[in-house]
N, C-alpha and C positions, 0 to 999 in steps of 0.2 A: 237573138237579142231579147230580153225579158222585158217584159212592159211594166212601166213606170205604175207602182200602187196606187189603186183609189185610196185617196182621202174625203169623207165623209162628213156631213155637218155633224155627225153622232163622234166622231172620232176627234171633232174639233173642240165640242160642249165638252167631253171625258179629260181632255188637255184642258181646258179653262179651269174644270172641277179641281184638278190636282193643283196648279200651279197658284188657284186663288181664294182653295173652298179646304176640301176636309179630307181629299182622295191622297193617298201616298204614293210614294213611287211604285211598290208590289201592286198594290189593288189596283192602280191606275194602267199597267201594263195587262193586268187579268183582264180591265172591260175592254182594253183596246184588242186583247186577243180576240174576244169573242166578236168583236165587230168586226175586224179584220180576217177572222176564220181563222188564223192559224198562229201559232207562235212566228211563224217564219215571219209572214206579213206585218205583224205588230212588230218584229224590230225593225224592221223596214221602215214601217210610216212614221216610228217614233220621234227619228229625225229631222222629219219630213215638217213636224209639229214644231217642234225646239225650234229655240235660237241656234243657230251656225255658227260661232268661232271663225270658221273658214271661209264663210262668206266674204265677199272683197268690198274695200269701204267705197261709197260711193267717191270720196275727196278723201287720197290721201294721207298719212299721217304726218309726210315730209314734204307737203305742197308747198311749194316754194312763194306760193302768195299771203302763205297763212305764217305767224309768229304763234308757237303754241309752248304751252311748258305745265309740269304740272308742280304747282303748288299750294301751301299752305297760310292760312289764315285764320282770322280768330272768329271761333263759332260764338255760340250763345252762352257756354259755358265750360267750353274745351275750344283745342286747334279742329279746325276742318280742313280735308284734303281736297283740293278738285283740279279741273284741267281746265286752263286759261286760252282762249283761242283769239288773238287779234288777226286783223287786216294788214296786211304792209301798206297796200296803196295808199290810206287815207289816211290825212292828219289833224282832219275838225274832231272834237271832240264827238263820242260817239255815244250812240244809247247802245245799252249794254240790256243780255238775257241773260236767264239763267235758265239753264236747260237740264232739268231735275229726269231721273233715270226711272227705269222698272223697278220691278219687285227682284232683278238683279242686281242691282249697285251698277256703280257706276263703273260699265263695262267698253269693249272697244265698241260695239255699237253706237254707244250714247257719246262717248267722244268723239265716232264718223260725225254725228248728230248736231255734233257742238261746234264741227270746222264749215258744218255747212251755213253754219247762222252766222259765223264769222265771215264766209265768203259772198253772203246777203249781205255786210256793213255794218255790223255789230258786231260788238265786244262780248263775245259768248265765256260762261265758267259754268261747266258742271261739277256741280259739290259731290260728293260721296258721302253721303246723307248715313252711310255707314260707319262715318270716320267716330262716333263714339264707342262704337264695339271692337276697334282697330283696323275697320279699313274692308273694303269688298275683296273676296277670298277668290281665287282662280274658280273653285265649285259652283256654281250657280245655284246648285240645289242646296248647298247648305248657305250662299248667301239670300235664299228665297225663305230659310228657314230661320237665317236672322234678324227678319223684318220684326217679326213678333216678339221680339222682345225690345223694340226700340221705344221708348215713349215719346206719344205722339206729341204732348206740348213742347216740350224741348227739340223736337224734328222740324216743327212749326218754329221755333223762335229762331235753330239753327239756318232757318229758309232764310226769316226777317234779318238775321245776320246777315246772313251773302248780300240778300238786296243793299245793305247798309256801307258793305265792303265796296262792292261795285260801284255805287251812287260817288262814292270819295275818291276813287281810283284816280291817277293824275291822268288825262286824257278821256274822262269819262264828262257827258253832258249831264249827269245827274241823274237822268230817266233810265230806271229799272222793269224792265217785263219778266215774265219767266213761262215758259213752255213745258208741258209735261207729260208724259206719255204713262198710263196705266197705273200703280202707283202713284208715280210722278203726279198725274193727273190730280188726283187725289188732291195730293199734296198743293197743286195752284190754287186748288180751292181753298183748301184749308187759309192760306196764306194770303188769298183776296181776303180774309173775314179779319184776320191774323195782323196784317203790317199793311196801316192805313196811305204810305206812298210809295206802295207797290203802283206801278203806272199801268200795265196794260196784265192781263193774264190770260193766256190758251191752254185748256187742259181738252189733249187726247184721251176719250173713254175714261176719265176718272170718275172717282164715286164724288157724289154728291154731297153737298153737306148739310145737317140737320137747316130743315126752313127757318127755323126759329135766329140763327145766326146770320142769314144773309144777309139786313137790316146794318148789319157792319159795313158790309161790304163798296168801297169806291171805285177801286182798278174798271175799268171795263174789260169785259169777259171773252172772247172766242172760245164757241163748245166744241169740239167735234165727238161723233158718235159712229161705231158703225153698225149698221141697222139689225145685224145678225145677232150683236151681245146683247141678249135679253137680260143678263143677270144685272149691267151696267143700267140700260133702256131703261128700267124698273124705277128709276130714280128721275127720269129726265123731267116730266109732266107737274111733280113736285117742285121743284127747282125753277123750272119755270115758271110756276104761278108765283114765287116767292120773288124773284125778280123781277116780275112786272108789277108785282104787287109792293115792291120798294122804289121803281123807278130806277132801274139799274138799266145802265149800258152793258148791253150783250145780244150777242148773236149764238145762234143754234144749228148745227149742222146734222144732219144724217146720212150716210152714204148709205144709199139700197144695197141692198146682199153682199155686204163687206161684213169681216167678221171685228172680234176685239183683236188689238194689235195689227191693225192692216197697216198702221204706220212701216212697221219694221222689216225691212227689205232682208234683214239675216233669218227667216220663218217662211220659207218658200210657198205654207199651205198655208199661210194668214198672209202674207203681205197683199193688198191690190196697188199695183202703179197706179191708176188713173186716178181712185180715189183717196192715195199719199200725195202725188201729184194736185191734186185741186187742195187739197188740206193745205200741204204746205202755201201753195202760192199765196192762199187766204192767210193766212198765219202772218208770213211776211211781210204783207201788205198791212196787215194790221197792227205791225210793231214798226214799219216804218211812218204810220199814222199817229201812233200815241209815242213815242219814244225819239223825235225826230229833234 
């Protein structure tokens, strides 16, 4: 039986580099060779890195408690695509998320993602934040390579859209939050600064946004961080003095020795359960606080 590859924090940082810096797919399989010693080993652990496709969703996609469908609505200055997740059980008007994807669009992950917020008691929709370039492609690598040409203030007002949609929806109590993992993340910030009744905001490991803007900012905040993504960390300390230094509602989380993306259960060598496990329960608690 041949023993399962080491994966490495150097193996981990060279995957971060490619998938959010300046490394390609050829150069980024040469440093994982030489970390790994061999051709053979680097395509081994390469998978090990990635998202899974095959991974099985935690709730899934035919759960008979969840109503799901995917439709369209009107963005900021086109149609937007996304997937709609209610509750069967309940029929009080609900507070609704919006559950914003990676720097992959919005994929079966983010959909797992988005039946799990509906089976918390919310009206979940995640946008495909791609839908002006026609939509996230089966590829991952080349829908990670069409983030870069999206412009950002139209991605931001497409956010303010959804929130605007949701808020109206017939069954909706009006309270909008939205959730964001890695991009995503990003993006809740942008969108706390961006769309002034946005009600609550959690961005996993998102970048920061310039100090100068948070002074916008009303939603109250959930950060989560994991304490390994230095390239993410680099921003936290600012961010936070800008937020105390406005009187903003927010909390800040750290998880010890978790990497970026420990959210995501399809990445066998990033996911941590206990530290997605405490995230999430924080999360939910905190949308059924501000969104109720």
């Amino acid at each position: 039986m041949t023993d399962k590859p080491t994966v490495t924090q150097a193996m981990i940082d060279a995957y971060d580099d490619y998938t959010h810096l300046s490394l390609d797919r050829r150069k980024f399989m040469e440093r994982l060779t030489v970390l790994a010693g061999s051709g053979a080993a680097a395509a081994a652990i390469a998978p090990m890195l990635a998202a899974s496709t095959a991974q099985a969703a935690m709730v899934a996609a035919d759960d008979d408690r969840l109503s799901a469908e995917d439709i369209t609505y009107p963005g900021a200055s086109g149609e937007m695509k996304g997937y709609l997740v209610l509750p069967k059980a309940t029929t009080a008007p609900l507070g609704s998320v919006i559950v914003i994807h990676e720097n992959r669009g919005l994929n079966e992950h983010i959909r797992d993602v988005a039946r799990r917020v509906a089976l918390d008691g919310f009206a979940a929709l995640a946008p495909d934040f791609l839908s002006p370039a026609g939509g996230t492609p089966a590829d991952e690598d080349k829908a990670r390579q069409m983030f870069s040409g999206l412009d950002m203030k139209q991605t931001t007002a497409n956010g303010e859209a959804t929130r605007a949609f949701l808020a109206g929806r017939d069954g909706a109590n009006g309270k909008v939050g939205a959730v964001g993992f890695c991009w995503g993340g990003g993006l809740v910030n942008r969108m706390a600064i961006a769309s002034p009744d946005l009600n609550a905001g959690v961005a996993y490991y998102g970048a920061q946004p310039p100090a100068e803007e948070v002074p916008a900012i009303r939603a109250p905040l959930m950060l989560h961080y994991g304490g390994l993504d230095e390239r993410i960390n680099a921003g936290i300390d600012a961010y936070r003095a800008a937020l105390e230094k406005g009187g903003k509602t927010f909390e800040i989380f750290v998880y010890d020795g978790v990497n970026h993306a420990f959210n995501n259960d399809t990445s066998s060598a990033r996911y941590d359960k206990p530290a997605a496990d405490l995230a999430w329960s924080r999360t939910i608690g905190f949308f059924r606080k501000y969104l109720a």
